[in-house]
C-alpha positions as CSV (number, residue, x, y, z in Angstrom):
1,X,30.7,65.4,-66.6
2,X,34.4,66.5,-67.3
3,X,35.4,63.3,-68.5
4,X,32.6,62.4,-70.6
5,X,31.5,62.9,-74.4
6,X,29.5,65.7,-73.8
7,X,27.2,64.9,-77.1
8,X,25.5,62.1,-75.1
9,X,23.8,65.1,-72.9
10,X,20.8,67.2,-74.1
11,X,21.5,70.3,-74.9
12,X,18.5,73.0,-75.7
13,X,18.2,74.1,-79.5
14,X,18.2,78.1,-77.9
15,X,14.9,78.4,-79.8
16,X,12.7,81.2,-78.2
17,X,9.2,79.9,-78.5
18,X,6.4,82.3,-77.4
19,X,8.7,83.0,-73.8
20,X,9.4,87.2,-74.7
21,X,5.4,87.9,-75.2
22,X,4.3,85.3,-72.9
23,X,6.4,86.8,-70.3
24,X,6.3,90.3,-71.0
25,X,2.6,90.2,-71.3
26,X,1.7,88.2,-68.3
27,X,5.1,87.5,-66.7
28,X,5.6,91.0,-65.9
29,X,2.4,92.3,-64.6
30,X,2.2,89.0,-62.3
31,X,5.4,90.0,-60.7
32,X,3.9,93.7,-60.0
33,X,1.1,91.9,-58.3
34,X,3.1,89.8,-55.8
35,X,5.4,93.0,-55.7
36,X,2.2,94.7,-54.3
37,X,1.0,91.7,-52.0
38,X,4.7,91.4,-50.3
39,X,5.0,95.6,-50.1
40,X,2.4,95.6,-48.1
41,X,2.7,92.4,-45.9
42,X,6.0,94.1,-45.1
43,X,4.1,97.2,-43.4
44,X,1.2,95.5,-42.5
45,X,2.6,92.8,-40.4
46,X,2.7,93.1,-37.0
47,X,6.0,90.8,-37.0
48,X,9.2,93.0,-38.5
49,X,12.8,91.1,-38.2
50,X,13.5,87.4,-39.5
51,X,9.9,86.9,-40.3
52,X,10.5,89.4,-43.5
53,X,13.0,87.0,-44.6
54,X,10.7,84.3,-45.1
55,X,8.4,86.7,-46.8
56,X,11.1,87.5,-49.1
57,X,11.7,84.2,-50.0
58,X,8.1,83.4,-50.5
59,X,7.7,86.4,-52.6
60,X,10.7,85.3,-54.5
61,X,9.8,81.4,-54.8
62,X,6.2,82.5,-56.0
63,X,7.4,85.4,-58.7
64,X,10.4,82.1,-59.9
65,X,7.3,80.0,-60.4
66,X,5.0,81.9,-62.4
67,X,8.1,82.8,-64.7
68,X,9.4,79.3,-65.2
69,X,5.6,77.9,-65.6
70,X,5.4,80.3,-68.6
71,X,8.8,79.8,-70.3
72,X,8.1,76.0,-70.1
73,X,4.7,77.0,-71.4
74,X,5.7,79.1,-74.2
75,X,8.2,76.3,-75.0
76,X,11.5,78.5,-74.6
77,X,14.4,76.7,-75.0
78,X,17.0,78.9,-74.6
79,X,18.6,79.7,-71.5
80,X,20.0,83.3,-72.5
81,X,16.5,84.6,-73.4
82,X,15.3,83.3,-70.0
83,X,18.6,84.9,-68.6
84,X,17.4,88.5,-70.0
85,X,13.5,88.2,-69.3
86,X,14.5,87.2,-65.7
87,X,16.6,89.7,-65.6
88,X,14.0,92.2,-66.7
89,X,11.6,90.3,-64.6
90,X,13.6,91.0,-61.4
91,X,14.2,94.6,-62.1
92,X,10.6,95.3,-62.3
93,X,9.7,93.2,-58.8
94,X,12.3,95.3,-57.4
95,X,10.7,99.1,-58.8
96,X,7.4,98.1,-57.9
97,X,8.6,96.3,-54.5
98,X,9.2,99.9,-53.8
99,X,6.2,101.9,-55.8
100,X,4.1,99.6,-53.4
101,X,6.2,99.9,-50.5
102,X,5.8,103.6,-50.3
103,X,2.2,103.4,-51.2
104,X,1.1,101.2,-48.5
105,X,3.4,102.8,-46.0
106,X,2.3,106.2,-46.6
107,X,-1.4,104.6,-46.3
108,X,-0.2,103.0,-42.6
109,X,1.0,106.5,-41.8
110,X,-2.1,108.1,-42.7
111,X,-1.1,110.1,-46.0
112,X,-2.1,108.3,-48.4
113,X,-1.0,108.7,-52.0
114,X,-2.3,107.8,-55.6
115,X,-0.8,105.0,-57.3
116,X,-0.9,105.9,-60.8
117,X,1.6,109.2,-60.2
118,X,3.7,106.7,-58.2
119,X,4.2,104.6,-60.6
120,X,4.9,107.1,-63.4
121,X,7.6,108.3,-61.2
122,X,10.7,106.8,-61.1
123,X,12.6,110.2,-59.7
124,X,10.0,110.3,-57.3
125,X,10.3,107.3,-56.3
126,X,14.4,107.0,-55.9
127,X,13.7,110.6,-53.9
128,X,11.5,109.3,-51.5
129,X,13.5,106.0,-51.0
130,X,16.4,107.8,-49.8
131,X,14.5,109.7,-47.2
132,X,12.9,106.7,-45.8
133,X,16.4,104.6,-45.8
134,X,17.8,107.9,-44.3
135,X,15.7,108.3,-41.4
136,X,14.4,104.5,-41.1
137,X,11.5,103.3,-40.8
138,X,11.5,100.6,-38.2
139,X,14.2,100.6,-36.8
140,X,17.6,100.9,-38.6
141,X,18.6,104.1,-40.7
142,X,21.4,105.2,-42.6
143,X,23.7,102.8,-43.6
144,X,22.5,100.0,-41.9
145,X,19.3,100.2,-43.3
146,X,20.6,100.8,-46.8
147,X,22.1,97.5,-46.5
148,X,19.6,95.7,-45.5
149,X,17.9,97.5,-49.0
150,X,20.6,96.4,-51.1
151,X,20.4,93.0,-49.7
152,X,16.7,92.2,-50.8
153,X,17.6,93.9,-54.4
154,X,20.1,91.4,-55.0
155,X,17.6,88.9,-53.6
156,X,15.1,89.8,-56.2
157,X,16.8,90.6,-58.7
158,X,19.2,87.6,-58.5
159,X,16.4,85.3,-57.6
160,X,13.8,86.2,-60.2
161,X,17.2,86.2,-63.1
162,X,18.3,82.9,-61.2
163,X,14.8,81.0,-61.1
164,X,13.7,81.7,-64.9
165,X,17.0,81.3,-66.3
166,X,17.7,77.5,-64.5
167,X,13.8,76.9,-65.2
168,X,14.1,74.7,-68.2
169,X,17.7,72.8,-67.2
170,X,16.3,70.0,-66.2
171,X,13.7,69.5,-68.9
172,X,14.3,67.8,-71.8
173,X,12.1,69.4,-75.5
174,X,11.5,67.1,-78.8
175,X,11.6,69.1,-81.4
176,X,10.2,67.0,-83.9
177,X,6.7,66.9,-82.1
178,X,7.1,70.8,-80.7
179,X,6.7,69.3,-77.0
180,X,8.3,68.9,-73.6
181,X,8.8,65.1,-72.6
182,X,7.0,63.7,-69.6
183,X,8.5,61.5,-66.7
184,X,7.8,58.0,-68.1
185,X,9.3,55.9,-65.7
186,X,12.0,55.5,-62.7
187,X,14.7,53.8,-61.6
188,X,15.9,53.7,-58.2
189,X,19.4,52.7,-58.2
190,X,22.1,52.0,-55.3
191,X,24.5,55.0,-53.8
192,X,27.5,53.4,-52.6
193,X,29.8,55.3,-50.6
194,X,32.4,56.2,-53.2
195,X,29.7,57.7,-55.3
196,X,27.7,59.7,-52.0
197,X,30.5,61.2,-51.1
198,X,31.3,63.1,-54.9
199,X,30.0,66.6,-56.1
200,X,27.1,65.6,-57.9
201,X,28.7,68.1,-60.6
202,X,31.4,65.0,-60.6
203,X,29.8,61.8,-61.1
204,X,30.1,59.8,-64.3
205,X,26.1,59.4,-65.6
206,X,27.0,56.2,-67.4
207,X,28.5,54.9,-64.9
208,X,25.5,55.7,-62.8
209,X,23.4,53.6,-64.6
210,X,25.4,50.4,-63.8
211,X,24.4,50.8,-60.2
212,X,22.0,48.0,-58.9
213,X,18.3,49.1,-58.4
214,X,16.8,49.0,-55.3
215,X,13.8,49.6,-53.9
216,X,12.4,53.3,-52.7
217,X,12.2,52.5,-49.2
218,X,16.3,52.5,-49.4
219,X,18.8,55.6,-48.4
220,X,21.2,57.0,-49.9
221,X,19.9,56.2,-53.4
222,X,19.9,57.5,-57.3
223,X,17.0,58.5,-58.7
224,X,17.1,57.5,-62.5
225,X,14.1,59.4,-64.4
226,X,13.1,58.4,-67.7
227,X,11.3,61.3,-69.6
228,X,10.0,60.9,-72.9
229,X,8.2,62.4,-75.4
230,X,4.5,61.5,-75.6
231,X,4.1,61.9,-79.6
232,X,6.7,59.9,-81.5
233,X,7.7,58.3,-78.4
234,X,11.2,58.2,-80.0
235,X,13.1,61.0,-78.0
236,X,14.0,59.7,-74.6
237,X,16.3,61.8,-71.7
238,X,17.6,60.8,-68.1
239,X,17.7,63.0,-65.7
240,X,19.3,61.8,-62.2
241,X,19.1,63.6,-58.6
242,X,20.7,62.2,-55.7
243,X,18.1,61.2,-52.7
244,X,18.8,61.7,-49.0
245,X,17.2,60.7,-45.6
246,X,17.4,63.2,-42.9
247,X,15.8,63.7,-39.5
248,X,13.8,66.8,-38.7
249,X,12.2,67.7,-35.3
250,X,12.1,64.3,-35.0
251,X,10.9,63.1,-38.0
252,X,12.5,61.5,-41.5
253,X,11.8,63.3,-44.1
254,X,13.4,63.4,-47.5
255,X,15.3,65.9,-49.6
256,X,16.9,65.4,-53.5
257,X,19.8,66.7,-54.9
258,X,19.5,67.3,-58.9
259,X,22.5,65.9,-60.6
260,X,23.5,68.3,-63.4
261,X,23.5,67.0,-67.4
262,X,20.6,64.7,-68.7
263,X,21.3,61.5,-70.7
264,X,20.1,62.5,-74.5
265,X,19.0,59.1,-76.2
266,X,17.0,59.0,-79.5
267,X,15.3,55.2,-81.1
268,X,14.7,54.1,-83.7
């Protein structure tokens, strides 16, 4: 992209829509449920040690969803905003990753407590996290398991910011109509060597679309999208992702690569 006019790419207008209510309204509370759900998997499961990690991720994948669906929903276009409510997003799956944590694990230890006064107690809270980092709870204490804690922070915090923030980069908005533009058709084009073996951050998209097509049954290959928007039909984008071919457990399966910076075009 460095050596292209970079007014040929969409760019978002940084407008806000609906994304802070929509968000802080249902965004929020959605991310205390899963909070809730993966606190108490965690204790529950009979499996502790590189299982959690997939449950992390899960919870993480799941909480980035429900975000991004809403700020393409409340048509946010501004990246910043999405930044901020992820932000905010992730710092509230972390608190009640916790308030739900100690609440299902005192419940698995047979002293159960009320959830309300949990919640409503942040001191409380941070107290009884550093006992249960201090003396473990499965396994490692102290220091090791206060890493392990800081680890899946970052992971939700990062992840939730991460995940909302990059939801709407590939997505192209007309504002004329007040609408997101649908995938209207594809091109499959050739990847020759010279091009396979760039960052994708590199690659020329003009140049990209003077590659032969080919058919989808072909790897390496470009995948040219056309999105457009179904009013006026007059605001077009193209958005590109580099497709691969790999073998797992014996079998080929596929796997895409999205090409940063979509083509903005606009007819007459």
């Amino acid at each position: 992209m460095s050596d292209l006019n970079r007014d040929i790419f969409y760019k978002h207008s940084g407008r806000m829509g609906l994304a802070v209510p929509a968000i802080l309204i249902i965004g929020l509370p959605a991310v205390a449920v899963l909070s809730a759900i993966y606190s108490y998997i965690v204790v529950y499961c009979p499996v502790i040690g590189y299982v959690n990690i997939l449950f992390l991720g899960g919870y993480i994948v799941a909480g980035g969803f429900v975000l991004a669906a809403l700020a393409k929903i409340s048509k946010c276009r501004s990246p910043m905003i999405l930044f901020l409510l992820g932000l905010v997003a992730g710092l509230v799956g972390l608190y009640f990753a916790w308030v739900f944590f100690i609440h299902a694990y005192a419940r698995y230890a047979g002293q159960p407590l009320p959830i309300i006064p949990l919640v409503l107690s942040p001191a409380g809270i941070w107290e009884m996290t550093k006992a249960i980092n201090g003396d473990g709870w499965w396994g490692p204490s102290g220091i090791a398991q206060w890493a392990l804690v800081s680890i899946e922070a970052v992971a939700i915090v990062g992840g939730l910011t991460l995940l909302t923030m990059n939801s709407i980069d590939q997505e192209a908005f007309c504002e004329d109509c007040g609408t997101w533009c649908d995938s209207f058709e594809t091109m499959y084009l050739a990847m020759p060597a010279e091009i396979a073996g760039k960052k994708s951050s590199e690659l020329n998209h003009l140049e990209l679309l003077a590659l032969d097509e080919v058919d989808t049954s072909t790897y390496p290959r470009i995948d040219a999208e056309v999105l457009q928007c179904s009013g006026c039909k007059k605001t077009q984008a193209i958005r590109f992702k580099k497709v691969h071919q790999y073998m797992d457990e014996g079998q080929l399966k596929e796997s895409s690569e999205a090409i940063p910076g979509i083509l903005m075009q606009r007819s007459s």
